[in-house]
Structure formats: structure tokens, C-alpha cells
C-alpha positions in Angstrom: 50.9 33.6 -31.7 47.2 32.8 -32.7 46.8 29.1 -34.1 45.8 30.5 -37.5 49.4 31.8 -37.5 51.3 29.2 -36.9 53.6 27.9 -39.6 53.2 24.2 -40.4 55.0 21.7 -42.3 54.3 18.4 -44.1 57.0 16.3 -45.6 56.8 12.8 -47.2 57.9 10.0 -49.7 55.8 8.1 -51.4 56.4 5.7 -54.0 53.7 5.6 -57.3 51.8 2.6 -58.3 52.8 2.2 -61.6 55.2 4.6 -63.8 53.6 7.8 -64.5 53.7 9.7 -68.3 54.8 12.8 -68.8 50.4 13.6 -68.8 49.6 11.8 -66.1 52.0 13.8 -64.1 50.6 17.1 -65.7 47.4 16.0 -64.9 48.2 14.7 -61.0 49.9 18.5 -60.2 47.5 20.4 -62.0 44.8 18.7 -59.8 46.9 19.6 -56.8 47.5 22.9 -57.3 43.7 23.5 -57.8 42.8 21.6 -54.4 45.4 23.1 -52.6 44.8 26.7 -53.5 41.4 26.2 -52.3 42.7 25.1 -49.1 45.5 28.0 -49.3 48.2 25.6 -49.2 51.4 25.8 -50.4 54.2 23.6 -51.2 56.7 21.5 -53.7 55.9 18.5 -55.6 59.2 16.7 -56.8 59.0 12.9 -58.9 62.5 11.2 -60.0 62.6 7.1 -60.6 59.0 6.4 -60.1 59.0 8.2 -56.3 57.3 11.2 -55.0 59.2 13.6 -52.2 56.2 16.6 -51.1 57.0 19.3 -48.8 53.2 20.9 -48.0 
């Protein structure tokens, strides 16, 4: 298998710096998705009680 086939996978918790609205997490995913099609990543992008859990 090549290197540019290879399957890779991210996963992390982070925890956010203040509590985020309903826009500001609107505007932090649409940002995402932008940057990480551009990079052709993929991935999920989940946010409960002020933490984030991201699988790339």
C-alpha cells in the first residue's frame, strides 16, 4: 500500500475557552469544513457541556 493510501486517523478532546452560541459554533464548523475540504479531509465535529470530541 502506497503512503497516499494509507488510512489515518485523528481523535481528540478539547475543552473551549469560553461557552460558545449557537453562531459561534455555526461559524467555527463552517470554517472547518471549508479548510478541511481543501485539504480533502474528512471527519466529525461533536460539542456537549462546553467540550469538543473530533474524529479527523
Amino acid at each position: 500500500m502506497s503512503e497516499t493510501n494509507q488510512l489515518i486517523l485523528l481523535a481528540y478532546t478539547s475543552v473551549a475557552a469560553h461557552h460558545m452560541t449557537h453562531d459561534e459554533l455555526l461559524s467555527l464548523l463552517n470554517t472547518a469544513r471549508i479548510c478541511n475540504q481543501r485539504q480533502g479531509i474528512t471527519g466529525m465535529l461533536f460539542y456537549m457541556d462546553d467540550c469538543f470530541f473530533q474524529v479527523l
